[in-house]
C-alpha positions as CSV (number, residue, x, y, z in Angstrom):
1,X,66.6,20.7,-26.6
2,X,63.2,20.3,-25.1
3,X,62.1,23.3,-23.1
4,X,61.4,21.7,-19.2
5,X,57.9,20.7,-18.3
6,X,56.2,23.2,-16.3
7,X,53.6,20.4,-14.8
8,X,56.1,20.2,-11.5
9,X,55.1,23.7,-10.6
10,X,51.5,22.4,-10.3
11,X,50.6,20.7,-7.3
12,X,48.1,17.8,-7.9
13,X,44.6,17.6,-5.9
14,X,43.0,14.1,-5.2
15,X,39.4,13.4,-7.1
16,X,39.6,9.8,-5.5
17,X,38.1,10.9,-1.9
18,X,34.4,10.7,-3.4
19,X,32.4,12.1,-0.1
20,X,34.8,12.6,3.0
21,X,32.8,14.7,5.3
22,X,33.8,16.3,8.3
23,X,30.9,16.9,11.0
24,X,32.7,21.1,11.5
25,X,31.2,22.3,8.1
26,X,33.0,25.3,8.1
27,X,36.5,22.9,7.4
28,X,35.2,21.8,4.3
29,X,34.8,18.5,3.1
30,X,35.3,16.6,-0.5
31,X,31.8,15.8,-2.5
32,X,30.9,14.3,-5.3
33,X,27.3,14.3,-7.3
34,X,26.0,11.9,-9.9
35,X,29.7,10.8,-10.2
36,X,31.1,8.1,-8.5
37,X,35.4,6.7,-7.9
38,X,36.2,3.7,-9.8
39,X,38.4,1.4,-9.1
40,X,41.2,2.7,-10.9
41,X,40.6,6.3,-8.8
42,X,39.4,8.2,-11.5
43,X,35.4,10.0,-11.4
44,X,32.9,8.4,-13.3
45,X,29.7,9.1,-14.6
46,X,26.8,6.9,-12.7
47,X,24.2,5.4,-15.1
48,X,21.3,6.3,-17.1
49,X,18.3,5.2,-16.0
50,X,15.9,3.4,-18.6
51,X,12.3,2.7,-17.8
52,X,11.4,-0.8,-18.0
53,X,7.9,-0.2,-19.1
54,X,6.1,3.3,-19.7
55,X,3.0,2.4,-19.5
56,X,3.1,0.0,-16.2
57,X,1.3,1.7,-13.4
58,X,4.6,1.1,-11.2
59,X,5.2,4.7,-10.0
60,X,5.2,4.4,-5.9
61,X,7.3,1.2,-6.0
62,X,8.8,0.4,-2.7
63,X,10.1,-3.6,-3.4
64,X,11.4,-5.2,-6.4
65,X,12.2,-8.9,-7.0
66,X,14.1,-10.5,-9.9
67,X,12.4,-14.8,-10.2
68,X,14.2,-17.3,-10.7
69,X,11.6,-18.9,-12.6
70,X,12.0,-19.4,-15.8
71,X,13.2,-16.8,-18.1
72,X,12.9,-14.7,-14.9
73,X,10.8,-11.5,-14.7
74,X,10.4,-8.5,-12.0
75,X,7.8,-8.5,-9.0
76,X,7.3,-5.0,-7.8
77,X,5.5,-3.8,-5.1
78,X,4.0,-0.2,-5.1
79,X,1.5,2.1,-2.8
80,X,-1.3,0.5,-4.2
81,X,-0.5,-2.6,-6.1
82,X,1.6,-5.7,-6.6
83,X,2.4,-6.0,-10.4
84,X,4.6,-8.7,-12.6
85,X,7.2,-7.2,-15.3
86,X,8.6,-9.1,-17.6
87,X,11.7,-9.2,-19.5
88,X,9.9,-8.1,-22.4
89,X,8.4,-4.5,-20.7
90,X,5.0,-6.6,-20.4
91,X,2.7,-6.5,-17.0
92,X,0.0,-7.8,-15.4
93,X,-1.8,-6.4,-12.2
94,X,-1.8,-9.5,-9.9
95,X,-3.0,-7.9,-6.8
96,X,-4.6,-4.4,-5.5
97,X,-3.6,-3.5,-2.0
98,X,-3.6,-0.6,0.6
99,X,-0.4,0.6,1.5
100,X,0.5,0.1,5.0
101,X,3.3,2.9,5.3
102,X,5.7,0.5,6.1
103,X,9.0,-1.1,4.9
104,X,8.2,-3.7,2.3
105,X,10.5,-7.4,1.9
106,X,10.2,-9.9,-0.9
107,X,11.3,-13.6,-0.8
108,X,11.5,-17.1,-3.2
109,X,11.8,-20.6,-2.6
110,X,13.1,-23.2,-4.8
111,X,9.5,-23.6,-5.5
112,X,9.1,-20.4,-7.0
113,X,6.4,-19.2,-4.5
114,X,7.3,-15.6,-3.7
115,X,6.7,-14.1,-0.3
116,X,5.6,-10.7,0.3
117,X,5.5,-8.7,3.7
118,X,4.5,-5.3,4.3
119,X,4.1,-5.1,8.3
120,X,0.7,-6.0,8.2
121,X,-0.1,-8.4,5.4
122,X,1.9,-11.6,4.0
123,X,1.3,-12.7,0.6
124,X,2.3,-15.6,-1.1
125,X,2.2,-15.8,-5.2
126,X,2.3,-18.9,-6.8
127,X,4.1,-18.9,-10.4
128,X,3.4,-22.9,-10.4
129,X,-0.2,-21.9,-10.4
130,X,-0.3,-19.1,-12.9
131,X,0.6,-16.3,-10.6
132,X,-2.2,-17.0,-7.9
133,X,-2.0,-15.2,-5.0
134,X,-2.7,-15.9,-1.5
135,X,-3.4,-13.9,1.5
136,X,-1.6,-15.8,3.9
137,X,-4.2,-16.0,7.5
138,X,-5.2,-18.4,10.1
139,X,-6.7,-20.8,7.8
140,X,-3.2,-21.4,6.6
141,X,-1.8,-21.5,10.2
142,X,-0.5,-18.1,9.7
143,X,-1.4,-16.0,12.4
144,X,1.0,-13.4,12.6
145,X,-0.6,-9.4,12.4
146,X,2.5,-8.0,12.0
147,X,4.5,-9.0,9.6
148,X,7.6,-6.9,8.9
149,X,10.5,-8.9,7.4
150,X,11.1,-12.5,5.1
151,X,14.1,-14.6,4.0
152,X,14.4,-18.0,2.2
153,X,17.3,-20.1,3.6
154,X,17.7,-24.0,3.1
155,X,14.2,-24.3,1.5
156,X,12.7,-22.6,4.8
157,X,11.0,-19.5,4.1
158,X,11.3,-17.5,7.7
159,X,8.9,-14.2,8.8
160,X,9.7,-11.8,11.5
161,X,6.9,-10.1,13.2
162,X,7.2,-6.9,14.4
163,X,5.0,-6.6,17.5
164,X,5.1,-10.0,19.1
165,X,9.0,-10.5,18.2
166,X,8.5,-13.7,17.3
167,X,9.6,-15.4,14.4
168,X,8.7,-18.9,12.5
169,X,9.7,-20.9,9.8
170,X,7.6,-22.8,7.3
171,X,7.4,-26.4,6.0
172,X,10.2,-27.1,3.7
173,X,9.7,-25.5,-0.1
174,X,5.7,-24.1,0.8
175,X,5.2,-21.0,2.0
176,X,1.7,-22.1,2.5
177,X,2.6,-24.0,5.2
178,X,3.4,-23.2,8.8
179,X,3.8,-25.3,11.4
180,X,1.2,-23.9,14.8
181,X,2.2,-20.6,15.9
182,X,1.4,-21.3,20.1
183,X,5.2,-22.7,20.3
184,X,7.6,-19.7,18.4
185,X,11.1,-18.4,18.9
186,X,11.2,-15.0,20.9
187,X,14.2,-12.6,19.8
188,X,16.2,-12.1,22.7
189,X,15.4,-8.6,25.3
190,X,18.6,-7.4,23.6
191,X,17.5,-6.6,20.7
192,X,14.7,-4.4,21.8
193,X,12.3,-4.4,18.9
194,X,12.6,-6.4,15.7
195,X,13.5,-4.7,12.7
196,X,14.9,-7.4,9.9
197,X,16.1,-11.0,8.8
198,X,19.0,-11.7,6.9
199,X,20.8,-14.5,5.7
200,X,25.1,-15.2,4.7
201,X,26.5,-18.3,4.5
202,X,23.5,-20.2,5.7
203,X,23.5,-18.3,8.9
204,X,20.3,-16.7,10.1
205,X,20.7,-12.7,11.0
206,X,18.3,-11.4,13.4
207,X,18.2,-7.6,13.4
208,X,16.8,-5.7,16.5
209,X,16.8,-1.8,17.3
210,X,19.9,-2.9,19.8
211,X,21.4,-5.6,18.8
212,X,22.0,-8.9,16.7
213,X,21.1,-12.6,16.7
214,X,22.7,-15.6,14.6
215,X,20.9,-18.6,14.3
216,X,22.4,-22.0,12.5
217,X,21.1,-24.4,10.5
218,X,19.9,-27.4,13.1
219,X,22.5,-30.1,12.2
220,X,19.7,-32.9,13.5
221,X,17.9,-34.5,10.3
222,X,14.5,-35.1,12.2
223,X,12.0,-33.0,10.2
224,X,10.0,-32.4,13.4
225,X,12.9,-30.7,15.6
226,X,13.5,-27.2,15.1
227,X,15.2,-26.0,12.2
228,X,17.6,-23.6,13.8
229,X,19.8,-23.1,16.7
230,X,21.2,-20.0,18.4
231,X,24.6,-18.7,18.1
232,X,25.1,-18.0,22.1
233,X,28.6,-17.1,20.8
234,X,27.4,-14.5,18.8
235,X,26.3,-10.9,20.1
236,X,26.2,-7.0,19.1
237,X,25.2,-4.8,21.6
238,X,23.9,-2.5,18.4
239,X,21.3,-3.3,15.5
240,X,19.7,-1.5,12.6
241,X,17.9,1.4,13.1
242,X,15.0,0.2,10.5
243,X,14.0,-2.3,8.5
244,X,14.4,-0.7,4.6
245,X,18.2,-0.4,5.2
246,X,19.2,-4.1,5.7
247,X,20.1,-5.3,2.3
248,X,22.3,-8.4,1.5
249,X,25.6,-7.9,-0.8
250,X,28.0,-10.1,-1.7
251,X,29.1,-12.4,1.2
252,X,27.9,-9.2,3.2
253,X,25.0,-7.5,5.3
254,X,24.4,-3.9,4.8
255,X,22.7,-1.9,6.8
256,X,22.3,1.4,8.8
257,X,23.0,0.5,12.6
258,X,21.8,2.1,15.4
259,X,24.6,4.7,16.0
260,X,23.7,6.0,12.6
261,X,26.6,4.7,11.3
262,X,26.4,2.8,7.5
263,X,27.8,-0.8,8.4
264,X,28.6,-4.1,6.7
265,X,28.6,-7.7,8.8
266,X,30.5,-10.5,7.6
267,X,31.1,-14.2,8.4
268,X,34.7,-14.0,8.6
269,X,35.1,-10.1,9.3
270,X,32.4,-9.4,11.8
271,X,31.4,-6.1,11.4
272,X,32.6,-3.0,9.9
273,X,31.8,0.5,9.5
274,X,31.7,1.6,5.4
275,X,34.2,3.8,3.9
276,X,37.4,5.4,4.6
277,X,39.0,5.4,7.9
278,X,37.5,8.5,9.7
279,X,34.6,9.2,6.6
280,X,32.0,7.1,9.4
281,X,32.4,9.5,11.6
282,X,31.2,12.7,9.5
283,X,28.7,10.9,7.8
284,X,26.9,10.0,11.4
285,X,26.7,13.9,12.4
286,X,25.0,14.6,8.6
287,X,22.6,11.4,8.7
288,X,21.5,12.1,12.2
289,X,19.8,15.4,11.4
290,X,17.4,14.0,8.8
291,X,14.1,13.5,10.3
292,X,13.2,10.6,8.2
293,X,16.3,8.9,9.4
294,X,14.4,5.6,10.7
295,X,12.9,5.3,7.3
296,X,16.4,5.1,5.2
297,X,15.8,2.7,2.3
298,X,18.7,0.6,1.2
299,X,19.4,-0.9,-1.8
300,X,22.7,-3.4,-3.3
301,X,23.4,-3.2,-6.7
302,X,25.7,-3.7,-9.6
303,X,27.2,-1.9,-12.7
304,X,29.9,-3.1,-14.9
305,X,31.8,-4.9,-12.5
306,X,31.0,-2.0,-9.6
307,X,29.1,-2.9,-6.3
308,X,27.1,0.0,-4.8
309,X,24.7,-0.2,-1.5
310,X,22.7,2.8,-1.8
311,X,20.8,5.0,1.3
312,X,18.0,6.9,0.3
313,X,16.0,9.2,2.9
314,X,12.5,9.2,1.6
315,X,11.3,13.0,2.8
316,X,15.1,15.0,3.1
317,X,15.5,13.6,-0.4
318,X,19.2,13.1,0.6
319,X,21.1,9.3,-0.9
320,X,24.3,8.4,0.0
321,X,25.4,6.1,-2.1
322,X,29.1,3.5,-1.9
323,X,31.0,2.1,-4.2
324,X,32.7,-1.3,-2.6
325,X,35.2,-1.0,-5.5
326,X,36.7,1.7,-4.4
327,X,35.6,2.0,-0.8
328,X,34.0,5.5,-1.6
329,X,31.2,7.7,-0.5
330,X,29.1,9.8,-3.0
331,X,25.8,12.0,-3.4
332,X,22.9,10.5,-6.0
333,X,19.9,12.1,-6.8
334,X,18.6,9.4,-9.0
335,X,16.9,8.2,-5.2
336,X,16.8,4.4,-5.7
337,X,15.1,3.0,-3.5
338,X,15.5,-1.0,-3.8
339,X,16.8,-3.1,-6.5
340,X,17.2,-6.9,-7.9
341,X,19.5,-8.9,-5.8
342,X,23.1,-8.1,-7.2
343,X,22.0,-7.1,-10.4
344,X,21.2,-3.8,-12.8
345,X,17.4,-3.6,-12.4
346,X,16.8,-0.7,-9.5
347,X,13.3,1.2,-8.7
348,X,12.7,4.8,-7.6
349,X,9.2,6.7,-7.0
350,X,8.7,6.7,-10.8
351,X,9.1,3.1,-11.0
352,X,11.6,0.3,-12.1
353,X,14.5,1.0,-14.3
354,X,17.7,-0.5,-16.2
355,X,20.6,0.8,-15.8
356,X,22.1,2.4,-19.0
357,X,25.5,3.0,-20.4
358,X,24.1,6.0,-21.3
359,X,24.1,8.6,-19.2
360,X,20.9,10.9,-18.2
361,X,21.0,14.2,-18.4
362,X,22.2,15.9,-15.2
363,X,24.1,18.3,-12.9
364,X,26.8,16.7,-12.4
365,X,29.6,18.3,-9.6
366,X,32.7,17.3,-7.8
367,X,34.2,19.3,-5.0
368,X,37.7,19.0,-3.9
369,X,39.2,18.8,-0.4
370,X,39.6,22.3,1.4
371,X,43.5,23.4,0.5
372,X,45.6,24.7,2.4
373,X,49.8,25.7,2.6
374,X,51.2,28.2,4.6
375,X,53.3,30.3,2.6
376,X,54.9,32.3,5.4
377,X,54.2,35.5,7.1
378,X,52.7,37.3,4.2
379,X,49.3,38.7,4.7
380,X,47.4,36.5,2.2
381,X,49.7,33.0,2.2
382,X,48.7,31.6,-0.7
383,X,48.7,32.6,-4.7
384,X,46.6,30.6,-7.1
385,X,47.2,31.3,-10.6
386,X,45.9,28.1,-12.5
387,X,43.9,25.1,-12.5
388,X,43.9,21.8,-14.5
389,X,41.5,19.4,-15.3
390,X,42.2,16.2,-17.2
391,X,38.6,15.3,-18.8
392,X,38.2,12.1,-21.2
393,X,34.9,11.6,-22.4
394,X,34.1,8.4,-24.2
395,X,30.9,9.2,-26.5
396,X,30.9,11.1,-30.1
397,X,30.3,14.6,-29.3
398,X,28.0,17.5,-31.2
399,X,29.8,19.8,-33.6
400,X,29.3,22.6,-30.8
401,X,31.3,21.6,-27.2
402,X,29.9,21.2,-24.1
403,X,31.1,22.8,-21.1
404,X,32.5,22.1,-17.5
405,X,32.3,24.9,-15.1
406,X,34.8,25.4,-12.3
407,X,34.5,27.8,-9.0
408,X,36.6,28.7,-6.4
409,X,35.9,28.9,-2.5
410,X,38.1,30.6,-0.3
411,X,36.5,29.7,3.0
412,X,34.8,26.4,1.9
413,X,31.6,27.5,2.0
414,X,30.9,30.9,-0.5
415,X,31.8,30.0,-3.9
416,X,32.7,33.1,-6.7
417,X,32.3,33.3,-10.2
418,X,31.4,30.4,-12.3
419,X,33.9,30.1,-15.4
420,X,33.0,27.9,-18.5
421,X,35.5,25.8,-20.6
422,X,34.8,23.8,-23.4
423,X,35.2,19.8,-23.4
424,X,37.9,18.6,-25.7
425,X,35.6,17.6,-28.9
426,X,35.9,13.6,-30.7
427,X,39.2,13.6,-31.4
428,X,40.7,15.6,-28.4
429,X,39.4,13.0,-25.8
430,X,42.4,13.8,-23.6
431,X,42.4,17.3,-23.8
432,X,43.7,19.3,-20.7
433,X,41.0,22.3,-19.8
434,X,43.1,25.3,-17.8
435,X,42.0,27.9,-15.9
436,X,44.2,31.2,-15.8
437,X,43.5,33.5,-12.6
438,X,45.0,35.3,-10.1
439,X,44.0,35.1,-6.7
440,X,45.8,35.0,-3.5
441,X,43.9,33.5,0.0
442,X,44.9,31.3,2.8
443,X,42.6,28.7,1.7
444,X,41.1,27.2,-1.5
445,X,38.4,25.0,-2.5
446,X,37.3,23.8,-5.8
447,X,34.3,23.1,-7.7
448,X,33.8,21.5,-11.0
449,X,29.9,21.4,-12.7
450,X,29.0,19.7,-15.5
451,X,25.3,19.9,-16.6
452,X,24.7,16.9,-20.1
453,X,25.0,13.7,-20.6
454,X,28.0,12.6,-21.7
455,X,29.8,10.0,-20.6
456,X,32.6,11.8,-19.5
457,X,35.9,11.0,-16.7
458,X,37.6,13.1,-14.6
459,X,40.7,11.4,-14.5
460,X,42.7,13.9,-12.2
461,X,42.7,17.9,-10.9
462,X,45.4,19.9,-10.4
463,X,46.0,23.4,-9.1
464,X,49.4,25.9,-9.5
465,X,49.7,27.8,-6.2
466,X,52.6,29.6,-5.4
């Protein structure tokens, strides 16, 4: 007769939260680092990051842009340059330029002319016309000094500038083409100060420091009348708090709003605050304390079926990164800092990247919810005597194991000693690792380290307290 299982005794602890913090440090709060919750709820590894080109000067890059233009290649934009990447790791320097500090937007027409803003300057590059690039002035009715955002909709390529508020659209398919600038559309006194364009669904998004404008498509087919007409309909008494953190997703706007609170707008939903009921709410006490808040950089991007929009603060070196997938919050020190439109291409400070199936190496951690159980009226309420981790790792390993490290906290903020285990080798994929201990506390906390690169899943955590 089998002897009775004694996995009952243990009492399971969720690795599925991802970040959940709570503004009250001192109460603890679930993290995770370089990992991220899949949509099946178990901790992944995020990707490896694979340079594009080694020798391309592309460190400093603050825009990327994937072309549709024939076999498509990558347009970056760093502090001193504006450089073309191709599929094949190739480059060529199209354009020097001074960097002007400020958030940088990329846009293409059907014509393949792709726009550039920086908040002072507007380029246009011509791939029709071997790459030729224009800086876009009065002579070519473009009199705007300010630049700060861009956005292709319908054939029009629209430009937001910052310090007039004012915002135009060009002739249909040619950026090199405005129509006179004495006769514009002012955002609204809402808003405040303009900050970013966006488009879903063919619908115009207007982004101010304090609110939001929607614009339609002008249903009148005389070429002369204005392209657009306002939503009166529509209205948000909040915007974004700066330009680099608007991003577009899928059938979705992300961005940072004004009450420093990481939101998604949507046709049909309206607007949303990301993540778990509650999560928004911690997050907005942690973000608000970075000083380089109004600078966050967002970026939308895919691996493997996973959507992530990514928050990187340029100075705190902090990114906050969710998965839509599984509606989770995590920690990412890989910084990203934009990306291609929806696909696996992202660029950092060292430059633009593919995302691998092979992992980097890294510290890798994941810290569990703060646990607690009164036990009655005994002096110390709880005793822990074991914990249980379920590891698979999915890559051949070295004759010698790695190790994953786990520490305890019992007041969710000092962690003791730091015990090794070995990972189950090839072979053992789905080997349980067990901590034996003794400790007794009213409250425990755990933390699990990992320092390789294996491509390794914590599929679930468990603890026996009695």
């Amino acid at each position: 007769m089998p002897k009775p299982s004694q996995d009952k005794d243990y009492i399971p602890i969720p690795v599925n939260t991802g970040n959940f913090p709570d503004w009250q440090v001192r109460l603890g709060f679930s993290q995770l680092t370089n990992m991220f919750v899949g949509e099946s709820g178990s901790v992944y590894t995020t990707p490896g990051l694979i340079k594009i080109n080694t020798e391309a000067p592309d460190n400093g890059a603050r825009a990327v842009w994937e072309s549709f233009f024939g076999t498509g290649a990558y347009f970056t934009v760093t502090d001193s340059e504006i450089l073309k990447i191709d599929k094949n790791g190739n480059y060529t320097q199209l354009q020097s330029i001074r960097n002007s500090g400020q958030a940088v937007q990329i846009g293409e027409n059907l014509q393949n002319q792709i726009g550039i803003v920086d908040g002072v300057s507007f380029w246009v590059i011509d791939q029709r016309l071997n790459d030729s690039v224009t800086l876009m002035g009065e002579e070519q009715g473009f009199s705007f000094k300010t630049p700060i955002s861009i956005v292709v909709l319908n054939t029009f390529c629209v430009v937001l500038d910052r310090d007039t508020k004012t915002w135009t659209v060009s002739d249909a398919n040619n950026m090199l083409s405005f129509p006179p600038l004495d006769n514009v559309p002012q955002i609204g006194d809402q808003l405040k100060e303009a900050v970013s364009l966006q488009t879903l669904s063919d619908n115009l998004y207007i982004f101010g420091t304090q609110g939001i404008e929607r614009w339609v498509p002008s249903i009148s087919n005389n070429p002369y009348l204005f392209a657009f007409t306002k939503d009166v309909n529509f209205r948000k008494d909040f915007g974004a708090i700066g330009t680099n953190s608007v991003v577009r997703g899928f059938d979705e706007i992300y961005f940072l709003s004004s009450k420093y609170v990481p939101m998604a707008l949507s046709v049909n939903s309206g607007l949303r605050d990301i993540g778990p009921d509650k999560c928004s709410e911690g997050i907005s006490r942690i973000i608000s304390q970075y000083e380089d808040i109004n600078f966050a950089s967002g970026s939308f991007y895919t691996y493997k079926g996973n959507y992530f929009y990514s928050l990187t603060f340029p100075v705190t070196q902090k990114n906050w990164t969710y998965c839509q997938n599984s509606n989770t919050w995590a920690f990412n020190d890989d910084n990203i800092i934009a990306s291609v439109q929806s696909g696996e291409v992202v660029a950092t400070e060292n430059g633009l990247f593919k995302l691998s199936l092979i992992p980097n190496y890294k510290r890798r951690r994941w810290r569990s919810m703060r646990v607690t159980d009164d036990k009655g009226a005994s002096p110390f309420r709880m005793s822990l005597n074991a914990a249980k981790a379920r590891i698979v790792q999915g890559i051949l390993q070295q004759r010698e194991p790695q190790y994953i490290e786990l520490s305890i906290s019992k007041d969710s903020e000092n962690f003791g000693n730091v015990v090794r285990r070995p990972i189950g080798l090839t072979g053992q994929r789905q080997n349980e690792t067990t901590w034996k201990m003794n400790m007794t506390g009213h409250e425990f906390t755990f933390l699990l380290s990992y320092d390789g690169n294996l491509d390794l899943t914590i599929e679930s955590f468990s603890a026996l307290i009695r």
